[in-house]
mmCIF file as gemmi writes it, N, C-alpha and C atoms, coordinates in Angstrom:
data_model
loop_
_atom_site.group_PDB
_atom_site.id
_atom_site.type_symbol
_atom_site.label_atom_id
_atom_site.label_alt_id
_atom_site.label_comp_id
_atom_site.label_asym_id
_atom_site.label_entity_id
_atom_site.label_seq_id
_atom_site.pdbx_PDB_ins_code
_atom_site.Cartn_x
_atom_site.Cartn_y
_atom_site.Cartn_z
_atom_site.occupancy
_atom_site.B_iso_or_equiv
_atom_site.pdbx_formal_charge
_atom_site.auth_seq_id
_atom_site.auth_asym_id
_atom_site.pdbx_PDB_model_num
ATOM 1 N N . UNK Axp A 1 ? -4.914 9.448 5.715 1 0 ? 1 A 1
ATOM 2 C CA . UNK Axp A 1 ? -4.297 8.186 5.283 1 0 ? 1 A 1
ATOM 3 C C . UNK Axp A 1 ? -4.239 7.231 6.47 1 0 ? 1 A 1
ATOM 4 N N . UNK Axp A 2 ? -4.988 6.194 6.211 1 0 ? 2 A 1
ATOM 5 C CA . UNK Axp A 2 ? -4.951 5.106 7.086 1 0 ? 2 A 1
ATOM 6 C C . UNK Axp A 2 ? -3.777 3.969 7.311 1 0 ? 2 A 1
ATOM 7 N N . UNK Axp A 3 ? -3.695 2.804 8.172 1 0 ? 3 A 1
ATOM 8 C CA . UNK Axp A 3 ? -2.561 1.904 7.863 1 0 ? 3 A 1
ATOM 9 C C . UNK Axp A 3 ? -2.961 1.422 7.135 1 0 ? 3 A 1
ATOM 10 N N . UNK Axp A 4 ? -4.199 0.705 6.808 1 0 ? 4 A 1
ATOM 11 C CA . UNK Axp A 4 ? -4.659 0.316 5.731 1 0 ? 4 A 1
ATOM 12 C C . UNK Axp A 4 ? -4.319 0.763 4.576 1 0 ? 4 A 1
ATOM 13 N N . UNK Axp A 5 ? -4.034 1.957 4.448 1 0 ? 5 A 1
ATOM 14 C CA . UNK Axp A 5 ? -3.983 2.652 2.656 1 0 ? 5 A 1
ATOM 15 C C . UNK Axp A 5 ? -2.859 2.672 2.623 1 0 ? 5 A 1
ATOM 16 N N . UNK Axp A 6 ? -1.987 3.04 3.673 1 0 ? 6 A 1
ATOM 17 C CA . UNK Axp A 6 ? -0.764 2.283 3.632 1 0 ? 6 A 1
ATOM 18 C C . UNK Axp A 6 ? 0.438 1.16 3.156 1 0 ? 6 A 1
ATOM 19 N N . UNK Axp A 7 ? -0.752 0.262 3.649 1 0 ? 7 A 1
ATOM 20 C CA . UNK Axp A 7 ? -0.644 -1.127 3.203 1 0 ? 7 A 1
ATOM 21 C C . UNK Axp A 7 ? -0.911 -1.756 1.811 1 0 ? 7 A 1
ATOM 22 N N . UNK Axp A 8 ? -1.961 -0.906 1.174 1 0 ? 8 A 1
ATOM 23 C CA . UNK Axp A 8 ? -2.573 -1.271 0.144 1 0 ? 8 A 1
ATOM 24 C C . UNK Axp A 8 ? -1.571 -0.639 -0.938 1 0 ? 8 A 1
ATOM 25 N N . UNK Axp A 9 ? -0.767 0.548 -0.753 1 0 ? 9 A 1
ATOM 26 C CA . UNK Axp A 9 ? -0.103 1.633 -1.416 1 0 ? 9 A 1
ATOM 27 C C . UNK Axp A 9 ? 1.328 0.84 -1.474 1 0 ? 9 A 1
ATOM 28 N N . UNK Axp A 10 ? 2.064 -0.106 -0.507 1 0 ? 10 A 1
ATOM 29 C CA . UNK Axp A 10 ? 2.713 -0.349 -0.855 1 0 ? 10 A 1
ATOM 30 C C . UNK Axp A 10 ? 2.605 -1.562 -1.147 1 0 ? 10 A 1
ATOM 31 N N . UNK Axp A 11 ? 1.985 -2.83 -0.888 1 0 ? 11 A 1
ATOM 32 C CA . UNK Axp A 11 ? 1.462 -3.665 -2.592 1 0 ? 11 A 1
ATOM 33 C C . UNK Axp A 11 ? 1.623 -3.467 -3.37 1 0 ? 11 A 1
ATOM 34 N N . UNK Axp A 12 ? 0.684 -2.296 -3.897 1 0 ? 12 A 1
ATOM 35 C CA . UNK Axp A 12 ? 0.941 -1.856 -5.285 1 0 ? 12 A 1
ATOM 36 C C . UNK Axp A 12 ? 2.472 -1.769 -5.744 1 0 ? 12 A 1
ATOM 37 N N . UNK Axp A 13 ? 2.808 -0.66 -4.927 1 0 ? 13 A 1
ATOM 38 C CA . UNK Axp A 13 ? 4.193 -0.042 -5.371 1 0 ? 13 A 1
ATOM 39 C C . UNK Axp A 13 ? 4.894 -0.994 -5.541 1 0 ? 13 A 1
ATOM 40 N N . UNK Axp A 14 ? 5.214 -1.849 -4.601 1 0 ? 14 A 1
ATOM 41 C CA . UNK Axp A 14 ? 6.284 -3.038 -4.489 1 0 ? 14 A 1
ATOM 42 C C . UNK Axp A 14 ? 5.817 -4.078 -5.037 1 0 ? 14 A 1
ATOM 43 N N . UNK Axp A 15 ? 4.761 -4.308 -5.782 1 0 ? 15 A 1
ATOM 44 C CA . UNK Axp A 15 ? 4.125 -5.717 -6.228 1 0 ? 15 A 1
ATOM 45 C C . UNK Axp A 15 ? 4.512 -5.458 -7.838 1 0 ? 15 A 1
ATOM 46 N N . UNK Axp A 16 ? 4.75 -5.025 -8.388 1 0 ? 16 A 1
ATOM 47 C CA . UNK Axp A 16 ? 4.818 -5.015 -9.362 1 0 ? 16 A 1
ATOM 48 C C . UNK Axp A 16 ? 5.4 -6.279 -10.286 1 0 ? 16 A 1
């Protein structure tokens, strides 16, 4: 797991 996927993982999560 990168910071990147990281980053992208919590977008998602929190973008809702």
């Amino acid at each position: 797991v990168s910071q990147a996927d990281i980053r992208i993982f919590f977008e998602l999560y929190c973008g809702k």
